[in-house]
N, C-alpha and C positions, 0 to 999 in steps of 0.2 A: 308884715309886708315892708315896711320901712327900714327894719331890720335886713331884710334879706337885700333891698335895695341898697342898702351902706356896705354890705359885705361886696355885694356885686363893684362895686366905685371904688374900694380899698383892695382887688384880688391883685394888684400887682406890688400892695406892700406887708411890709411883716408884722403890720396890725393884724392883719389878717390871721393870723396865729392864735390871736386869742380873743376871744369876745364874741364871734362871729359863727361859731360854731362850726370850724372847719374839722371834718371828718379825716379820720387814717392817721389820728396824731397819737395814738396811742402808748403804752408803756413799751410797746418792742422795738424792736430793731424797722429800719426803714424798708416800706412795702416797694417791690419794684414794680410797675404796670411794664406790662409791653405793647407796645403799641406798633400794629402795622398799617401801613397807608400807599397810596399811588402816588405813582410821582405824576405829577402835571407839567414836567420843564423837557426841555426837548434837547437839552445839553447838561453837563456837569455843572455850569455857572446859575444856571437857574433851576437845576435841581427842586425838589420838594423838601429834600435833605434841609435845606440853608435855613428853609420857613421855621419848620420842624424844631431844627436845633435853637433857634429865638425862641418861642414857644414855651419847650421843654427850660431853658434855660432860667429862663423868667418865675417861669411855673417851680422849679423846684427851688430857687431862693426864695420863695415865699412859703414854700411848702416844703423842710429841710427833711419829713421825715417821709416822703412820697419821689422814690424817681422813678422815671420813665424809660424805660429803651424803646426807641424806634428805629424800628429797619423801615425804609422805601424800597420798593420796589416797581418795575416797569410793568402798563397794564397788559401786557402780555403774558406776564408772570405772574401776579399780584393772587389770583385766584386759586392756583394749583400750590404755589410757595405755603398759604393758608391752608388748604386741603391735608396737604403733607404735617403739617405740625401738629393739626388734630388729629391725625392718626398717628403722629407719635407721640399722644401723650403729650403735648407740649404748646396746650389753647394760647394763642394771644389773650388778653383782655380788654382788649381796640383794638377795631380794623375797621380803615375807612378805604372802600370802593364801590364798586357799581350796584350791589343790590345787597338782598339780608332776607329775602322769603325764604329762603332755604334751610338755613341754619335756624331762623326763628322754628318753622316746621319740625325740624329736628329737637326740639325745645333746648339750644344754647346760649340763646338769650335772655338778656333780661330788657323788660318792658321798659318803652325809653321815660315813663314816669318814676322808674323805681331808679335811675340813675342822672337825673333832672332836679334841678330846682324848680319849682314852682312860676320862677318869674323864667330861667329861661327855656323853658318848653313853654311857653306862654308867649316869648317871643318872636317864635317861627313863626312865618308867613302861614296864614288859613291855607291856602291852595295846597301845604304839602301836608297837611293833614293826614288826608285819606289814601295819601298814595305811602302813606310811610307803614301802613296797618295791613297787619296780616289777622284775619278774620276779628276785625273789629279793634284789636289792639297793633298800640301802636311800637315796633318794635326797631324801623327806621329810623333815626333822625338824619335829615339832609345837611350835608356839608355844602356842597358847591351847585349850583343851576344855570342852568341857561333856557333861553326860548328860542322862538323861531320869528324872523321876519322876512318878510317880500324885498326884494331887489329889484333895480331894473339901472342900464345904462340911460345914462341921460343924455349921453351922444347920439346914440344909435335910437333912442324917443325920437329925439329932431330931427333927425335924416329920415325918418319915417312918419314925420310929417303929428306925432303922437304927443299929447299936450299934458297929459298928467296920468299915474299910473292907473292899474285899474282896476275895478275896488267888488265885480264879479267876474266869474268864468267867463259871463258872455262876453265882457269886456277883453277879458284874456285874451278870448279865441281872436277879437274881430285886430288887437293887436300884434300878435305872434303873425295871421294873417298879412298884416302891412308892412311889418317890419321883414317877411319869408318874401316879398315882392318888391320891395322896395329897396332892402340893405344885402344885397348879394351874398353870400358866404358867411352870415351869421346865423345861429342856430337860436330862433326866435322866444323857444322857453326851456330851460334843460330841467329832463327830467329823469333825475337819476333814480334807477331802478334797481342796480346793480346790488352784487351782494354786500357792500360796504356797509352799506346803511340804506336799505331799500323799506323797510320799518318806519324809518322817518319818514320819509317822503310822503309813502302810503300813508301814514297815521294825519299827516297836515290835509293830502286830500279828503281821505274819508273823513275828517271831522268837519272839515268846511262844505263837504257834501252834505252834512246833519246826520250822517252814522257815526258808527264806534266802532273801535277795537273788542271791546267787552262790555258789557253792559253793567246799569248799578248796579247786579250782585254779581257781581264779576265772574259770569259767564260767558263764552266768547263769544260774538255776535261777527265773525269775520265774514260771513255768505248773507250778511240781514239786505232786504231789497235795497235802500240805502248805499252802499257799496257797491252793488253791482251795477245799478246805476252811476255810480262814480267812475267805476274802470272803463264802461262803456263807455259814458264822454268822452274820458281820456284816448283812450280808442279812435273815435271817431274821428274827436276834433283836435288832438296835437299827434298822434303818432300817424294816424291815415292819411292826414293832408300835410306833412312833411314838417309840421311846425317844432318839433323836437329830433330828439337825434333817431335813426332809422329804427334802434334795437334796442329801448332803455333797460329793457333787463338786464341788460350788458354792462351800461355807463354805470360807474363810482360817484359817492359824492366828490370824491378829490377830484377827478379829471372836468365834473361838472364848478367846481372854486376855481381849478386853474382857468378853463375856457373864460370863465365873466373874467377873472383879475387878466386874461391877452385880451379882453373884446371880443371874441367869439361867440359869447353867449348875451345875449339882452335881456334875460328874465330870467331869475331862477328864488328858492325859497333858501336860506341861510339862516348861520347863525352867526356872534360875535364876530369869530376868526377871522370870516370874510373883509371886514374892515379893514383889517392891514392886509392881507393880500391885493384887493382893490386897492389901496390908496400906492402899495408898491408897485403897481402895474399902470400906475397913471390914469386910473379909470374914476370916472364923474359918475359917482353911484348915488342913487337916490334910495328911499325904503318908503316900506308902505305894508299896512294890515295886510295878509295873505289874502287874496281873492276867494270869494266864496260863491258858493250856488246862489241865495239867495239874499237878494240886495236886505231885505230888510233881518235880516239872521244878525245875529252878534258877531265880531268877529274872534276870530280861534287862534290857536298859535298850541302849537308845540313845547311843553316842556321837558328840561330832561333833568336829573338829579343824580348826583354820587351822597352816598351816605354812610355815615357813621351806625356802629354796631357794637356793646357791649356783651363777653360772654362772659357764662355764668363761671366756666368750670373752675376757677382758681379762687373765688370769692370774693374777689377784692370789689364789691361792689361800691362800698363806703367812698373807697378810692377813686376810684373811676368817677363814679358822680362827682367830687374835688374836682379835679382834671377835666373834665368836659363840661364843667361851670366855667371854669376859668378860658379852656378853650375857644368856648362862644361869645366871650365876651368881644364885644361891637370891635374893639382896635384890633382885636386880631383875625377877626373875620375880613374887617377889610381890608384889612395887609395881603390877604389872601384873595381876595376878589380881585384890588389894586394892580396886584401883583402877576397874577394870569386873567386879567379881564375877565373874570366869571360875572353872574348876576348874584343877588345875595338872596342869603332865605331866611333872614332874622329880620324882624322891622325895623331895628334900629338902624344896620348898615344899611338895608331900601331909603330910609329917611333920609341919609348921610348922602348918599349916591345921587338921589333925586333931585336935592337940594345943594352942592357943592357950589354944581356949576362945571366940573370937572369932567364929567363921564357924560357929554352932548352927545356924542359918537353912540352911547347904549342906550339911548333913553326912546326908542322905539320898543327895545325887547326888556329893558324895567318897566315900560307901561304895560307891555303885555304878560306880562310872568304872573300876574296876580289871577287873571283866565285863563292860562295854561292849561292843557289835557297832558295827564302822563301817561305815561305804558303802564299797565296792570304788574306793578312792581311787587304787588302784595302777592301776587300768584306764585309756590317755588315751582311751578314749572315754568316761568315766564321767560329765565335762560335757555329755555328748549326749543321754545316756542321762538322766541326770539330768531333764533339760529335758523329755523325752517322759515319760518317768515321772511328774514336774507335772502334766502337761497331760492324761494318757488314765488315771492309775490307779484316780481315784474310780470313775470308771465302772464299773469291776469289781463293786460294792455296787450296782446298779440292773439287773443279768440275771443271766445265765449267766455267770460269772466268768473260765470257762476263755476264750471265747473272745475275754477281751480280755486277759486276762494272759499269751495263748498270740500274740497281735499284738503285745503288749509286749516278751515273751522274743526271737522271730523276730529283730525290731528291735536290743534291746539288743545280743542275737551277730553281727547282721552287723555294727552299728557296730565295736565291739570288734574282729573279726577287721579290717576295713578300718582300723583305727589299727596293728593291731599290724602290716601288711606295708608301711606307710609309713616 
């Protein structure tokens, strides 16, 4: 353990070479990985590219007989650009994006113990444990996270007469209620429904309702009574009495970030991003645990994770395990977290974060990420499921709820069973 711990403190120098027992230094010629990844930057200047290339840089001076190619690509692309190279013949050996049930199903993975050191799989956060495992093994490792937190204007609290936020539904309702009479032309809680991301939404109500999306053996439970009493409230008490927008199946989460960052919206559930659009829009935003059914329940929060993925087909596992030791290590994680305000998912960088002083702005959803609920990531039909989830859940808030979340459930279990006998 000491040992592995000296190696891990020395991986950005060329001690490292020898004594430490780094893997891929063999008699040949230098191993190339390729490595494919999302970009997370929203222009060329802040690119994933720029991260990437420090990384890779560092990494092969220490490591002279391991290089790396990395292509970025946009998440638009990132999934099909992957598809495409495995059917010609031409696997990455890393890819880090949004999920990996699939390809583990496919068996092109390898188990993220068998490309891990010891200390760092040991030091990811517990909570991504079980969302990284496809039937019991674990074949995700998380790269980047976020949670979910409670919003609310603190302008629009005071013109409505509202002293601090509010910490259940019933509270919700009785404020959306004062602020729908009181503050003329704001939309008292947005509740996007829309197909952007109508999954989110859904997943923070039904978990603060005390249902699920799936259950522990990750069966869907989308139509459990649980739920259907959640869409009902919803129903009742913010779409029937005007306290959200007319038609949330319809609304986006963007159009629901723009509204709070003009003032339009007084309540809504977010995550990081929100912060600088609020503070560009002049808005006095406060946070708070998402509002839950019942007062004495835990509270809940949403998380979400992009993850890393080794494949088997070119064997460079030796390799890869080198490189994705070094990859995790704490300074470069947080360069990454730093850098696009993510949450982190190794304990060291949480330690770092929590304790800076620097990152006050996230320290609602660093407290919360440790109780996060994920989407059933280990399912490979969870991308299908996903997508129909988008598309049909608002709907649940405009009738009778059972009998579309009971079309939704049907659905989600046969995909699921039809991935797992492939």
């Amino acid at each position: 353990m000491l040992k592995s711990r000296l190696c891990a403190a020395l991986a950005t120098s060329t001690l490292l070479l020898s004594g430490c027992g780094t893997l891929g230094l063999g008699s040949g010629g230098p191993v190339t990985l390729k490595l494919v990844a999302a970009d997370y930057g929203d222009s060329e200047a802040n690119s994933s590219t720029h991260y990437w290339d420090d990384v890779v840089s560092r990494f092969e001076a220490a490591n002279p007989k391991i290089k790396v190619d990395v292509q970025v690509f946009s998440w638009t692309d990132i999934d099909a650009k992957v598809a495409a190279m495995i059917k010609a013949g031409h696997s990455p050996d890393i890819v880090q994006t949004g999920g990996f049930a699939d390809k583990a199903q496919a068996n092109e993975l390898y188990p993220a113990r068998e490309v891990l050191s010891m200390d760092t799989e040991a030091n990811f956060l517990n909570v991504f444990d079980q969302a990284g495992q496809v039937l019991g093994t674990q074949y995700g490792m998380p790269f980047v996270s976020s949670s979910r937190t409670f919003f609310y204007n603190k302008a629009i609290f005071q013109q409505a007469g509202i002293s601090q936020p509010p910490a259940t539904w019933a509270d919700l309702k009785t404020d959306a209620d004062l602020i729908r009479t009181k503050v003329p032309g704001v939309t008292p809680y947005a509740l996007p429904l829309g197909p952007e991301e109508a999954q989110a939404e859904s997943m923070m109500w039904i978990n603060s309702g005390g249902g699920q999306l799936s259950d522990d053996a990750g069966n869907y439970a989308v139509n459990s009574s649980q739920n259907v009493n959640t869409f009902n409230w919803l129903r009742a008490n913010l779409v029937d009495s005007h306290d959200t927008y007319p038609d949330p199946s319809v609304v986006d989460r963007t159009k629901a970030f723009a509204d709070f960052a003009a003032g339009k919206v007084a309540m809504l559930n977010g995550h990081p991003t929100l912060i600088q659009a609020a503070l560009k829009g002049n808005i006095g935003y406060g946070t708070a645990p998402i509002p839950r059914k019942d007062a004495a329940a835990k509270p809940t929060t949403l998380g979400v994770a992009d993850w890393m993925m080794a494949f088997t087909a070119n064997g460079h596992r030796d390799q890869i395990r080198t490189f994705l030791n070094f990859a995790y290590l704490k300074q470069n994680m947080l360069k990454l977290d730093e850098t696009y305000n993510f949450l982190p998912v190794t304990q060291d960088s949480l330690q770092d974060m929590t304790s800076s002083g620097k990152h006050n702005d996230l320290k609602p959803f660093l407290d919360a990420l440790p109780n996060a609920s994920f989407y059933p990531y280990g399912d490979p039909a969870w991308d299908t499921v996903s997508t129909r989830l988008k598309k049909d859940i608002g709907k649940a808030v405009k009738g009778d709820p059972s009998q579309q979340l009971g079309a939704l459930e049907q659905y989600a279990t046969a995909e699921a069973k039809s991935a797992r006998q492939q």
